[in-house]
VONUKOL-944037 format. One record per residue (C-alpha): residue number from 0; x, y, z; residue in one letter. Coordinates in nm, 3 decimals. Layout:
<node lotor="NUM" c1="X" c2="Y" c3="Z" nunu="a"/>
...
END
This chain:
<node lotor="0" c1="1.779" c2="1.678" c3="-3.361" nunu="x"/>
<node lotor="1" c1="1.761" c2="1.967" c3="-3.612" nunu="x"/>
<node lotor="2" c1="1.902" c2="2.261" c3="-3.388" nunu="x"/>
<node lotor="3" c1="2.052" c2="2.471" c3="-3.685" nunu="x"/>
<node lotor="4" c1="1.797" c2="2.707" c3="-3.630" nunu="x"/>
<node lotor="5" c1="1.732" c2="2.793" c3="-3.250" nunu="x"/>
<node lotor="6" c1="2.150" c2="2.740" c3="-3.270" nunu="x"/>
<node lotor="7" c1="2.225" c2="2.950" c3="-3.523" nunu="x"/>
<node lotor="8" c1="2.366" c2="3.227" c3="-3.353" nunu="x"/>
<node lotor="9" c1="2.583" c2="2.962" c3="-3.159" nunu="x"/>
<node lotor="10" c1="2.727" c2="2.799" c3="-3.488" nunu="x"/>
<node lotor="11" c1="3.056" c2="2.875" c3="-3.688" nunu="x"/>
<node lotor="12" c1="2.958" c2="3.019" c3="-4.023" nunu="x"/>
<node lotor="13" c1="3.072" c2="2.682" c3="-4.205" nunu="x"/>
<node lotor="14" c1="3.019" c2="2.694" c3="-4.586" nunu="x"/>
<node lotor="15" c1="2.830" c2="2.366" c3="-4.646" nunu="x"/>
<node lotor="16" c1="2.511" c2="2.197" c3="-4.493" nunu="x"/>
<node lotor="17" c1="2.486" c2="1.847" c3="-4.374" nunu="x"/>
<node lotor="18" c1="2.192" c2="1.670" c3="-4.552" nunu="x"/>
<node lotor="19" c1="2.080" c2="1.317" c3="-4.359" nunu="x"/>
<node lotor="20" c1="2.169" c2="1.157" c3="-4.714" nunu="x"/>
<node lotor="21" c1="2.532" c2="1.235" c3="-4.632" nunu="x"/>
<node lotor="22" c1="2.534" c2="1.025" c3="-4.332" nunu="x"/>
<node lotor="23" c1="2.337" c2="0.739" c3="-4.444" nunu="x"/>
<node lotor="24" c1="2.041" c2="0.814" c3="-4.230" nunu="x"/>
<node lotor="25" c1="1.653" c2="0.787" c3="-4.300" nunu="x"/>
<node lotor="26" c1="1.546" c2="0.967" c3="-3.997" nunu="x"/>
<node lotor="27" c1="1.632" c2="1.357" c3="-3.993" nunu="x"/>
<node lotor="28" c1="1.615" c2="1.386" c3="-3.654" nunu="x"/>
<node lotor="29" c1="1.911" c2="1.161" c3="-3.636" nunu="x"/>
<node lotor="30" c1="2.170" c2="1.348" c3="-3.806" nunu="x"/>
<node lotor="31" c1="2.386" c2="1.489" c3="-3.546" nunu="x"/>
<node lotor="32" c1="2.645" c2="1.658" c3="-3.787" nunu="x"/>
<node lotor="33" c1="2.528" c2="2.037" c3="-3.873" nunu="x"/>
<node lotor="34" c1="2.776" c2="2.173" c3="-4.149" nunu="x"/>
<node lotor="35" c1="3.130" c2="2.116" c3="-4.251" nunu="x"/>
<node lotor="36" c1="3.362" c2="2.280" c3="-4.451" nunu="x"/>
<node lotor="37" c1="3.729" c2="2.197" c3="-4.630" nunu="x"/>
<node lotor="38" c1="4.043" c2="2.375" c3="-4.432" nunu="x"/>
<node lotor="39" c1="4.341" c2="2.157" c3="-4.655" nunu="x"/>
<node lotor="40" c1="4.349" c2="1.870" c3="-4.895" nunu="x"/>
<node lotor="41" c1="4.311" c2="1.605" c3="-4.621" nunu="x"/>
<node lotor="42" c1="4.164" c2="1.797" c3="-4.385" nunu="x"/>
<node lotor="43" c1="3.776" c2="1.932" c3="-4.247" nunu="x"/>
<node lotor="44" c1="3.659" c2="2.121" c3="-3.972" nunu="x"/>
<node lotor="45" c1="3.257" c2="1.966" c3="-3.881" nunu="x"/>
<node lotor="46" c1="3.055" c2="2.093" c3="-3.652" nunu="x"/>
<node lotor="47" c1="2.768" c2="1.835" c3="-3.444" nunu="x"/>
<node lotor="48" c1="2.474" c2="1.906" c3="-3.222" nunu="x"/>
<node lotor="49" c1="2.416" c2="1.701" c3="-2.937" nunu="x"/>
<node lotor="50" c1="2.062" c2="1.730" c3="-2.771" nunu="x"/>
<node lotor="51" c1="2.015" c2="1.734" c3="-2.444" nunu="x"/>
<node lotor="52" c1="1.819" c2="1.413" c3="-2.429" nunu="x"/>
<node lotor="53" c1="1.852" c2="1.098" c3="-2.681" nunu="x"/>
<node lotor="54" c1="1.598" c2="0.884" c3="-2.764" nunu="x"/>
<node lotor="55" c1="1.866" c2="0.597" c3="-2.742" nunu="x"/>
<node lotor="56" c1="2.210" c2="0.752" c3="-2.641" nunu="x"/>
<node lotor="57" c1="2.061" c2="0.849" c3="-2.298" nunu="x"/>
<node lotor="58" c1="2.229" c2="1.060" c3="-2.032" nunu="x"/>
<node lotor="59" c1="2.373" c2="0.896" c3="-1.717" nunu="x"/>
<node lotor="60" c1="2.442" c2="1.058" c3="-1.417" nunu="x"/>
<node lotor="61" c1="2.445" c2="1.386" c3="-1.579" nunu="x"/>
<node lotor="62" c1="2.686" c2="1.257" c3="-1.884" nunu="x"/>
<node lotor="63" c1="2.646" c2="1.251" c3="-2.231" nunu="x"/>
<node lotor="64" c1="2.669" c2="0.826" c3="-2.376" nunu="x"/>
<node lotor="65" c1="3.008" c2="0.765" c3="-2.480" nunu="x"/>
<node lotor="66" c1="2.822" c2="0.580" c3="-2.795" nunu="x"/>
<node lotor="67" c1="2.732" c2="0.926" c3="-2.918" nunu="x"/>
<node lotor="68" c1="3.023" c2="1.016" c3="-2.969" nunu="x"/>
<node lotor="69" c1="3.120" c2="0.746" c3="-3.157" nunu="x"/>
<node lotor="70" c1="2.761" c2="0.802" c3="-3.356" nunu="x"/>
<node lotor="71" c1="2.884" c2="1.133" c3="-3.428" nunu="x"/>
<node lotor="72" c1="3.236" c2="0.960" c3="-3.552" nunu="x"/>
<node lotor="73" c1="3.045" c2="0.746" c3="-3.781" nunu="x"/>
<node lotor="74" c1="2.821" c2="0.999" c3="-3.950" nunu="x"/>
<node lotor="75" c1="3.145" c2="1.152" c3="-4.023" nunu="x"/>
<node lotor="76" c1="3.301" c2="0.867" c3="-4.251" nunu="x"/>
<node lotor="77" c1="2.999" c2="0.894" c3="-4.544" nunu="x"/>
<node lotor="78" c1="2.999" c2="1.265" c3="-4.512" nunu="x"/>
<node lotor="79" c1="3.380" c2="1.320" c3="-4.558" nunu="x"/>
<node lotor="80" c1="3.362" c2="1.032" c3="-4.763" nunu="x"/>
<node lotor="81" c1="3.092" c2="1.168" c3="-5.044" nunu="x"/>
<node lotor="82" c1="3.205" c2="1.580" c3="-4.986" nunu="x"/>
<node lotor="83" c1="3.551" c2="1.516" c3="-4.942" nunu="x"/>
<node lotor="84" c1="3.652" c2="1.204" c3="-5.234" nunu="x"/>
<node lotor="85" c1="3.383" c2="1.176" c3="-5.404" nunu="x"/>
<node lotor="86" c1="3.231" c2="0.848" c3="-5.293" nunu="x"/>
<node lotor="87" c1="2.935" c2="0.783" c3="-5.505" nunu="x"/>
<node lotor="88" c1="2.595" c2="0.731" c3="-5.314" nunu="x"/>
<node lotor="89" c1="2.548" c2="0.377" c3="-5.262" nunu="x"/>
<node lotor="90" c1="2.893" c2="0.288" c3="-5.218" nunu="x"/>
<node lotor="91" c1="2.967" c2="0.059" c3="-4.947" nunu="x"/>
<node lotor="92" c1="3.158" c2="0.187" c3="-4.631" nunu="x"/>
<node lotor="93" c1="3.300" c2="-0.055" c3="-4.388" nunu="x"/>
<node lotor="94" c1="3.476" c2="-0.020" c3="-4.100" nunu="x"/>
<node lotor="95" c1="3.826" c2="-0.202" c3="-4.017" nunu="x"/>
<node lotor="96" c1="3.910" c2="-0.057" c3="-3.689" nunu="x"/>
<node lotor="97" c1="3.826" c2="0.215" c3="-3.442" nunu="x"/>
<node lotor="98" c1="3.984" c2="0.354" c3="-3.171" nunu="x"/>
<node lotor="99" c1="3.801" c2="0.608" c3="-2.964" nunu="x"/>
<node lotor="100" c1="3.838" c2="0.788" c3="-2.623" nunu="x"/>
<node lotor="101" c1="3.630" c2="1.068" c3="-2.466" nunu="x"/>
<node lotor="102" c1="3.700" c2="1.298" c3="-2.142" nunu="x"/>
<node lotor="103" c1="3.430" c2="1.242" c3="-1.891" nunu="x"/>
<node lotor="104" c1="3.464" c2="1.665" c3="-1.741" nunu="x"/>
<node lotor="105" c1="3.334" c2="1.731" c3="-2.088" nunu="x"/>
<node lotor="106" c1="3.075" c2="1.500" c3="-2.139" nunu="x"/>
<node lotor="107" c1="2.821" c2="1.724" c3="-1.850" nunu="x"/>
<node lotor="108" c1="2.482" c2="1.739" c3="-2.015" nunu="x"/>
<node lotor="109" c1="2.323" c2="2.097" c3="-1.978" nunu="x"/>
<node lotor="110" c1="1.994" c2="2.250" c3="-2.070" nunu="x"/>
<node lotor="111" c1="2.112" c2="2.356" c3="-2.371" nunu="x"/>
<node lotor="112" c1="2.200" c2="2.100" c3="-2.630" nunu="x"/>
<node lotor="113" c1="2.598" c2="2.085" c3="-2.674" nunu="x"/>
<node lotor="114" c1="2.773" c2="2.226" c3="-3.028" nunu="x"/>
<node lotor="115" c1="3.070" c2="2.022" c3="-3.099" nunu="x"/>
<node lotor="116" c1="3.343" c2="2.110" c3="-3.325" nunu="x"/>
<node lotor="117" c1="3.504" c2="1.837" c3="-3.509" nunu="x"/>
<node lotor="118" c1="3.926" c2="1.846" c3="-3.661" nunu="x"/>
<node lotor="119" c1="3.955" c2="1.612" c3="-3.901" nunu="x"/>
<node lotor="120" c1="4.270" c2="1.463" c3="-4.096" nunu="x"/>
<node lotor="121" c1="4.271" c2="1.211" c3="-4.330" nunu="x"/>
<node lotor="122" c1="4.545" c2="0.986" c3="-4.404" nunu="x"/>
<node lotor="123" c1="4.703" c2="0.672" c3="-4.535" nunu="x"/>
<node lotor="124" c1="4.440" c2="0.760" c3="-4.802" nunu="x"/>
<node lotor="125" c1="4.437" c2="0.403" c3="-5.084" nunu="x"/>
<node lotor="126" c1="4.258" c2="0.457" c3="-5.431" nunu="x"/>
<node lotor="127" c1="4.207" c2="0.226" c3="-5.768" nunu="x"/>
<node lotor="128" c1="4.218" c2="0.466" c3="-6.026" nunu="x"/>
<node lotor="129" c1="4.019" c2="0.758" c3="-5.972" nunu="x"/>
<node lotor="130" c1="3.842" c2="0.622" c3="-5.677" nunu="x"/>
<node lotor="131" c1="3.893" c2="0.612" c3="-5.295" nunu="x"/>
<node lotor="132" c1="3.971" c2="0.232" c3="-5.164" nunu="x"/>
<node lotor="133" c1="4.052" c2="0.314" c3="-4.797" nunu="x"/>
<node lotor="134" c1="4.142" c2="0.609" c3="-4.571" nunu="x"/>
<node lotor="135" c1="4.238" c2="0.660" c3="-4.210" nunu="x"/>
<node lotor="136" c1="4.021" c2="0.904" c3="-4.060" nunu="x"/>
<node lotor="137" c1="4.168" c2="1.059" c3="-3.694" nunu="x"/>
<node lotor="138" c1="3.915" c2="1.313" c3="-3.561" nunu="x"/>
<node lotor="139" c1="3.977" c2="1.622" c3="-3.247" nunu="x"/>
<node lotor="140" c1="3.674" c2="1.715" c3="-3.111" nunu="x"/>
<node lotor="141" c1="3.622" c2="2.037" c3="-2.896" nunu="x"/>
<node lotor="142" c1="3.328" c2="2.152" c3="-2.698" nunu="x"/>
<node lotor="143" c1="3.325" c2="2.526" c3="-2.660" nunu="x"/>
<node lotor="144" c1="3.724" c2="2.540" c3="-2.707" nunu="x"/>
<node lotor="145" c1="3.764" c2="2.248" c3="-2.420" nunu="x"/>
<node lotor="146" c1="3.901" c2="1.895" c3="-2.560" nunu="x"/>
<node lotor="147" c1="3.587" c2="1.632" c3="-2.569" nunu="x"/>
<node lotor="148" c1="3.774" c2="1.364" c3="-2.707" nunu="x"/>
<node lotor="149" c1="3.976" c2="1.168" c3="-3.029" nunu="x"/>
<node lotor="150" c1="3.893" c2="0.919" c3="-3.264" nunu="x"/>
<node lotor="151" c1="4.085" c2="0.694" c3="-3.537" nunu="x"/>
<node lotor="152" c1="3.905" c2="0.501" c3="-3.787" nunu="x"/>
<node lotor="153" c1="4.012" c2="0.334" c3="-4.084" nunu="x"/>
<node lotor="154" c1="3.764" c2="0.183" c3="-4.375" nunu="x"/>
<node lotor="155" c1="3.742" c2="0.109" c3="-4.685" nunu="x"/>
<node lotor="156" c1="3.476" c2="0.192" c3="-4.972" nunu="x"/>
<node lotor="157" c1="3.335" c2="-0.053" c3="-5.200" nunu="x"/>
<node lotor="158" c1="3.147" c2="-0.029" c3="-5.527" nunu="x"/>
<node lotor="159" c1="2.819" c2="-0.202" c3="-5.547" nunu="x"/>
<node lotor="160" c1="2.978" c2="-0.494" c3="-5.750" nunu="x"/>
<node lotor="161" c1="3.240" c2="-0.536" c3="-5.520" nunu="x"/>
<node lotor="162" c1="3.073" c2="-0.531" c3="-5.231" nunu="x"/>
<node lotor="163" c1="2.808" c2="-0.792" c3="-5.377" nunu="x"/>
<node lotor="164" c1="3.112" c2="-1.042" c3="-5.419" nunu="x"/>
<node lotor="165" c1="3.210" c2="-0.960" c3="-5.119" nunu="x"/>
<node lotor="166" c1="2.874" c2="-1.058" c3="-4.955" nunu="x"/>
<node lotor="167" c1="2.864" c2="-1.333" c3="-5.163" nunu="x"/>
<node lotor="168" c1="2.521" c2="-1.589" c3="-5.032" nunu="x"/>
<node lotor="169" c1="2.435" c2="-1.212" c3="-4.800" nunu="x"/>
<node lotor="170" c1="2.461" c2="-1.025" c3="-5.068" nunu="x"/>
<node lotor="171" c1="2.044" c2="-1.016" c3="-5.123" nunu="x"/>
<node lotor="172" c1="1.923" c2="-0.716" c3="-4.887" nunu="x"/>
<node lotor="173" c1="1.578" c2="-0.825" c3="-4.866" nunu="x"/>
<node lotor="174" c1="1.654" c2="-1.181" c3="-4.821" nunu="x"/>
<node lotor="175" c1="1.908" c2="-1.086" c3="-4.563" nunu="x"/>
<node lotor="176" c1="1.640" c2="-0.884" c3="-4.329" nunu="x"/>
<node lotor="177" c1="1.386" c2="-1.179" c3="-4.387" nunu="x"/>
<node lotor="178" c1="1.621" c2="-1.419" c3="-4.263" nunu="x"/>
<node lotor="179" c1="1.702" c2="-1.244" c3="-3.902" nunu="x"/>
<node lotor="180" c1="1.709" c2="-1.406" c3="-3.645" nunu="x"/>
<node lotor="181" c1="1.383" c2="-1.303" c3="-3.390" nunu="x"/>
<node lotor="182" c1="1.540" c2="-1.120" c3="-3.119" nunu="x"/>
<node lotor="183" c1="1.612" c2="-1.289" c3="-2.782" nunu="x"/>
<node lotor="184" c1="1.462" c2="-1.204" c3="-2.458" nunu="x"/>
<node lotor="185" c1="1.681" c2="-0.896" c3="-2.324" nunu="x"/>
<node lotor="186" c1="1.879" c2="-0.857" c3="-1.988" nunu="x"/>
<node lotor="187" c1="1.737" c2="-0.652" c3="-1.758" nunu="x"/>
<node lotor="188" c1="1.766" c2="-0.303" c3="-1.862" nunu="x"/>
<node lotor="189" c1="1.946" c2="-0.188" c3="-1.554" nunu="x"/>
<node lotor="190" c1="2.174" c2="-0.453" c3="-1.533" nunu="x"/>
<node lotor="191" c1="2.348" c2="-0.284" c3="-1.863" nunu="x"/>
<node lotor="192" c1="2.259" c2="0.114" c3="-1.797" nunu="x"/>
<node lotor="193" c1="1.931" c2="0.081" c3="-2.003" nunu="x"/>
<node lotor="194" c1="1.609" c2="0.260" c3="-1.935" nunu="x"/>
<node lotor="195" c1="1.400" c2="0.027" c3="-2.177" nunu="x"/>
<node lotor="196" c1="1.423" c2="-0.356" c3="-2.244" nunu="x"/>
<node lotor="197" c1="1.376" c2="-0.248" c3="-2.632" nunu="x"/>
<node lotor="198" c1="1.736" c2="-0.093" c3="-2.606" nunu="x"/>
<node lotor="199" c1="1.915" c2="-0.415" c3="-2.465" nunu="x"/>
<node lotor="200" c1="2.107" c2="-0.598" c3="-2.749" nunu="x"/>
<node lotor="201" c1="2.220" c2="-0.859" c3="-2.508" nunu="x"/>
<node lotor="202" c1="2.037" c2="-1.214" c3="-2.401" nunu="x"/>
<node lotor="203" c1="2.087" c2="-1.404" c3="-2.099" nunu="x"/>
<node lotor="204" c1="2.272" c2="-1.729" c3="-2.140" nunu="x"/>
<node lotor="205" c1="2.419" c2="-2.023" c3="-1.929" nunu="x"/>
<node lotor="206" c1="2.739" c2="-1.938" c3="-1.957" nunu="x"/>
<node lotor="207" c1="2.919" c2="-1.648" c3="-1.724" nunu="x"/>
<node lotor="208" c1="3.046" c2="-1.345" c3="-1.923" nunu="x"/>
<node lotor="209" c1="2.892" c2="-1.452" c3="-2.237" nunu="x"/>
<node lotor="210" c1="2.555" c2="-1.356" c3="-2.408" nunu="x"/>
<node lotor="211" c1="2.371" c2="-1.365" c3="-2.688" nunu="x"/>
<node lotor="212" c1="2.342" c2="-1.134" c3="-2.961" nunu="x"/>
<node lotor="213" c1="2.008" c2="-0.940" c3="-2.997" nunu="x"/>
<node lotor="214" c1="1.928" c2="-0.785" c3="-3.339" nunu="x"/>
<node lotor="215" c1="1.669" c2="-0.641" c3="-3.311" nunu="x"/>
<node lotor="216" c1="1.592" c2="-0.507" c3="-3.692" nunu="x"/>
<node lotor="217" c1="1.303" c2="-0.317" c3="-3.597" nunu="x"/>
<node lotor="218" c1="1.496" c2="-0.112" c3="-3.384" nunu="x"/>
<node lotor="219" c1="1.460" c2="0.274" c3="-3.458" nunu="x"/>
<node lotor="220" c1="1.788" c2="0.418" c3="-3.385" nunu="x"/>
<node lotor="221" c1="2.049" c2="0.074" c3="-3.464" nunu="x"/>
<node lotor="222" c1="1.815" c2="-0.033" c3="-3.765" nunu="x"/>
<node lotor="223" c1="1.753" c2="0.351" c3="-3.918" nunu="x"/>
<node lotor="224" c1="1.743" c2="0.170" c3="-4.241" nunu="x"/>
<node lotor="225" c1="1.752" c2="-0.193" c3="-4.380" nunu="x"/>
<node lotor="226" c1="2.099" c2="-0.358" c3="-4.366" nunu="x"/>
<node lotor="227" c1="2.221" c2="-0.697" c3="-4.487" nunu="x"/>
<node lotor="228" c1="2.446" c2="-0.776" c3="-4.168" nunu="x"/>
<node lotor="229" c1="2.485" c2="-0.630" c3="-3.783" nunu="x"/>
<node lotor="230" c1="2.589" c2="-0.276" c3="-3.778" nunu="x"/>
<node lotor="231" c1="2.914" c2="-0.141" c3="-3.637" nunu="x"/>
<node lotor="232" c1="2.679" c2="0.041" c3="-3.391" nunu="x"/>
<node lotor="233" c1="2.507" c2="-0.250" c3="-3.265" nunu="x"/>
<node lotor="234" c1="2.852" c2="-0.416" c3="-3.237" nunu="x"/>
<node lotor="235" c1="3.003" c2="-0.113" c3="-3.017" nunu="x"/>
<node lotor="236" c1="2.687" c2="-0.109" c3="-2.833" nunu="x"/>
<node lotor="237" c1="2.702" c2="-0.464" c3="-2.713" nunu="x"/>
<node lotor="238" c1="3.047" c2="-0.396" c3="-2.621" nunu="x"/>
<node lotor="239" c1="2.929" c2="-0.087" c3="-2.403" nunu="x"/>
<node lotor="240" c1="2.647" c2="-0.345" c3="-2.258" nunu="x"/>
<node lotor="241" c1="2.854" c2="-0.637" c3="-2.182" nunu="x"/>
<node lotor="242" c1="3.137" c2="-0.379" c3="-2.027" nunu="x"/>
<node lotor="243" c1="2.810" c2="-0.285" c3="-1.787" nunu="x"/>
<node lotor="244" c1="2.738" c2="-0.631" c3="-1.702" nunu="x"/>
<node lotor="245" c1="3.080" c2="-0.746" c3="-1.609" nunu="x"/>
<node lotor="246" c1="3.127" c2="-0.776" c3="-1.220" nunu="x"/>
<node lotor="247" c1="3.478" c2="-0.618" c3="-1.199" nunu="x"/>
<node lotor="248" c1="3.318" c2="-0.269" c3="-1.397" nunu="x"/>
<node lotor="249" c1="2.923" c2="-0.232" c3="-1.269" nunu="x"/>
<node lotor="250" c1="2.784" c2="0.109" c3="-1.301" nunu="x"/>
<node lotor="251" c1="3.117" c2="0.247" c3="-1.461" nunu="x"/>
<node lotor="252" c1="3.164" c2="0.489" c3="-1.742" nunu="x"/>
<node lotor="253" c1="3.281" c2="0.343" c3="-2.025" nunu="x"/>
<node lotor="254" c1="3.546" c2="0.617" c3="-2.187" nunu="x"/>
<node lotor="255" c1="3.775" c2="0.466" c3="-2.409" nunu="x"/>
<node lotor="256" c1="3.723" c2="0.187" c3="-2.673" nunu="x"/>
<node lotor="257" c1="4.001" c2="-0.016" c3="-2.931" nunu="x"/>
<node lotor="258" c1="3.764" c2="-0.213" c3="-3.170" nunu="x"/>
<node lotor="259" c1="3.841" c2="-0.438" c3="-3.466" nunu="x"/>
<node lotor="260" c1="3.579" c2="-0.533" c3="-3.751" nunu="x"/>
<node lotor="261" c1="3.744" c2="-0.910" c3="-3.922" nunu="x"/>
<node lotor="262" c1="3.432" c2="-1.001" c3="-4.042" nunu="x"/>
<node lotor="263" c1="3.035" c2="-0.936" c3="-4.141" nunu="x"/>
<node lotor="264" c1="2.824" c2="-1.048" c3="-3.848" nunu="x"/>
<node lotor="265" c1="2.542" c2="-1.209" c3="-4.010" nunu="x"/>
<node lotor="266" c1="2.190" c2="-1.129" c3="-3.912" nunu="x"/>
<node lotor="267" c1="2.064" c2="-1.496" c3="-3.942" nunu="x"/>
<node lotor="268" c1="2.312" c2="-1.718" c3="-3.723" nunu="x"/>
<node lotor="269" c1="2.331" c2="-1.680" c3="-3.358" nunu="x"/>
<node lotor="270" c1="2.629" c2="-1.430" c3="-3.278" nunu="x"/>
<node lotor="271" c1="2.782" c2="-1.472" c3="-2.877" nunu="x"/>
<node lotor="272" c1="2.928" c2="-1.194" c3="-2.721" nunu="x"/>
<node lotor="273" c1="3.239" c2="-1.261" c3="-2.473" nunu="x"/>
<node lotor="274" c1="3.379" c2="-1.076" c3="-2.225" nunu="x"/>
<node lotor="275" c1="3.671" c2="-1.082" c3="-1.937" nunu="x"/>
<node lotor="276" c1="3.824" c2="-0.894" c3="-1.760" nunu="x"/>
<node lotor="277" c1="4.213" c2="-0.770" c3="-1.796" nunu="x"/>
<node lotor="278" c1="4.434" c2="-0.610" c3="-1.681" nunu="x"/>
<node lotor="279" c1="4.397" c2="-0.234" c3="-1.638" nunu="x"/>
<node lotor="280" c1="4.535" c2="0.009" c3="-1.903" nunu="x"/>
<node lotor="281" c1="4.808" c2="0.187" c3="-1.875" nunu="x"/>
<node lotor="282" c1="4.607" c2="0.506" c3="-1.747" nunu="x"/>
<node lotor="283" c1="4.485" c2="0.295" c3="-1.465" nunu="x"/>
<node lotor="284" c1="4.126" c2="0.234" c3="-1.523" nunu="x"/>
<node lotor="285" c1="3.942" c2="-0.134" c3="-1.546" nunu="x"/>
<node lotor="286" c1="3.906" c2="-0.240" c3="-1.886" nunu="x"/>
<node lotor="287" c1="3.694" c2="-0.538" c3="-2.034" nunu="x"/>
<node lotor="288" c1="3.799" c2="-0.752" c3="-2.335" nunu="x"/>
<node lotor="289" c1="3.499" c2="-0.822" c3="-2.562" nunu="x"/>
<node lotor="290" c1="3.490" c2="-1.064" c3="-2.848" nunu="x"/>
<node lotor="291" c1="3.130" c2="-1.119" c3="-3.084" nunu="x"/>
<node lotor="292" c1="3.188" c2="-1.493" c3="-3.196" nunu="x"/>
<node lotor="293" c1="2.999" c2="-1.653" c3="-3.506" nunu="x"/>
<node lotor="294" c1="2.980" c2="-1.998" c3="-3.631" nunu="x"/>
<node lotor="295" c1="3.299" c2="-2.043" c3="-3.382" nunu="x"/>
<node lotor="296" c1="3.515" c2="-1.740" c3="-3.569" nunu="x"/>
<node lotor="297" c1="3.585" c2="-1.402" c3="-3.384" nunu="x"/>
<node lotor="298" c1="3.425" c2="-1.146" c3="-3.575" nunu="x"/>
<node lotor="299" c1="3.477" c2="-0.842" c3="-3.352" nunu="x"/>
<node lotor="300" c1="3.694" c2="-0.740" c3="-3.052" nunu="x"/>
<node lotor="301" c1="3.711" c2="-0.451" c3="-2.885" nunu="x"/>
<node lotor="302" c1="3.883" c2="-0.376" c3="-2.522" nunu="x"/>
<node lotor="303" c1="3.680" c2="-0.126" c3="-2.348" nunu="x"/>
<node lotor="304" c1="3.845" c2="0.104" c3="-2.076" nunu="x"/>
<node lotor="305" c1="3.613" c2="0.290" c3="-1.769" nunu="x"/>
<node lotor="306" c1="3.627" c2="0.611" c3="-1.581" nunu="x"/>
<node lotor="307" c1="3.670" c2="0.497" c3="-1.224" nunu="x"/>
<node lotor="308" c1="3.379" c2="0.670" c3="-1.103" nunu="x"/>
<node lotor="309" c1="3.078" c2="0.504" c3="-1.057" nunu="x"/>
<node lotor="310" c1="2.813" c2="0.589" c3="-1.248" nunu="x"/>
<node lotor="311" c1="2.406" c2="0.540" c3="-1.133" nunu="x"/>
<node lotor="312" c1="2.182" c2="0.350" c3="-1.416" nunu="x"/>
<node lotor="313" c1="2.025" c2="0.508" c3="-1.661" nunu="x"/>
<node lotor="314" c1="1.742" c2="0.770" c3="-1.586" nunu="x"/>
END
């Protein structure tokens, strides 16, 4: 997705350039953030170009995937992270909580791909010493002047030796990936708003509202690069899929989502995913409670809230 050039024109004349190093991806064509620039001590104006078509975040119904805006959220913690405190590459960032929620009217897909300006302020920012510990991150995004959506996220940043403790028997990166768990054979696509079984990170069990985990390492997009537990990504994305294969929110756009990150999900012991319906928020809409359980411990919850229009699967 490198649009800077046939966008150019289109583009505020930010200072900097967004390298994929600065948002911990492999693949180029993944980096959705363009350029960036400083506008106070805690604060950034980013801009991000969405495509018209994903390879994984795919259009439905004419809409852009709610997960790609929170992609676009989470390309923004190592880049404001490294150009903003001074993060050292190969620091570890990890996510505590997230809190997202997107406005379907803006979220029409057109021809062209979509530029996307991003407000960001900083806060509640923690260091030892010199370095950064934590920071709350709570992002405005605009598309052509009209609100798109918000975002809060708070992690922290860990040195390698800190992070190793913190891993403690994970801590080995190779021995971590060897050790994974073969993925499960997926739902059916359309059951959870996929076009392709190789996107479905959920497997069938016996039990109602409750699947297992698929992690798939090989994966393209959720895998870009070798990790030592699930990603945050896969997490949210199970979320989005379980939301879809609920019976009280089928075919519904998923808009808003409140997610919590206790603990690593581990890529070699079996990981269930939980969900139930409750009540509806306070805005109306059906929402879904999901939980990703490990070795009997909650590891993840988020609540995910829908647009009340129903949406057609996946094209």
């Amino acid at each position: 997705m490198t649009h800077t050039a046939q966008l150019s024109s289109a583009l505020p004349a930010l200072a900097h350039s967004v390298a994929k190093e600065d948002v911990h991806k492999r693949d180029g064509d993944e980096v959705l953030l363009v350029c960036w620039e400083r506008t106070g001590s805690d604060t950034f104006t980013v801009v991000a170009v969405w495509p018209s078509d994903h390879c994984f975040y795919q259009t439905v119904n004419g809409l852009y995937d709610p997960l790609l805006f929170i992609e676009t959220v989470r390309q923004n913690v190592p880049l404001i992270s490294h150009v903003g405190y001074e993060v050292p590459f190969g620091h570890h960032l990890i996510w505590q909580d997230l809190t997202c929620e997107v406005s379907p009217a803006a979220m029409q897909v057109t021809d062209a791909p979509a530029v996307i300006e991003l407000r960001i302020s900083c806060s509640q920012v923690t260091r030892r010493g010199s370095r950064l510990a934590a920071l709350t991150m709570d992002i405005v995004a605009l598309r052509d002047g009209v609100h798109l959506g918000t975002a809060r996220a708070r992690f922290t940043s860990n040195p390698p030796a800190v992070y190793r403790r913190l891993r403690g028997s994970h801590a080995d990166l190779e021995q971590c990936v060897a050790a994974a768990l073969p993925p499960a054979a997926p739902l059916d696509a359309g059951r959870v708003d996929r076009a392709r079984d190789s996107d479905v990170v959920l497997s069938d069990c016996d039990f109602a509202g409750r699947w297992l985990l698929r992690g798939d390492t090989s994966h393209p997009v959720l895998f870009d690069h070798p990790v030592d537990h699930a990603p945050g990504m896969l997490l949210l994305e199970a979320a989005r899929q379980a939301a879809h294969a609920m019976p009280t929110t089928p075919g519904l756009a998923p808009v808003r989502f409140d997610a919590k990150f206790s603990r690593f999900v581990e890529l070699d012991v079996p990981c269930w995913i939980a969900a139930e319906a409750t009540s509806p928020d306070l805005t109306g809409r059906p929402s879904v409670s999901i939980t990703a359980l490990q070795a009997g411990e909650p590891a993840f919850t988020c609540s995910v809230a829908c647009h009340t229009s129903a949406l057609s699967h996946a094209a």
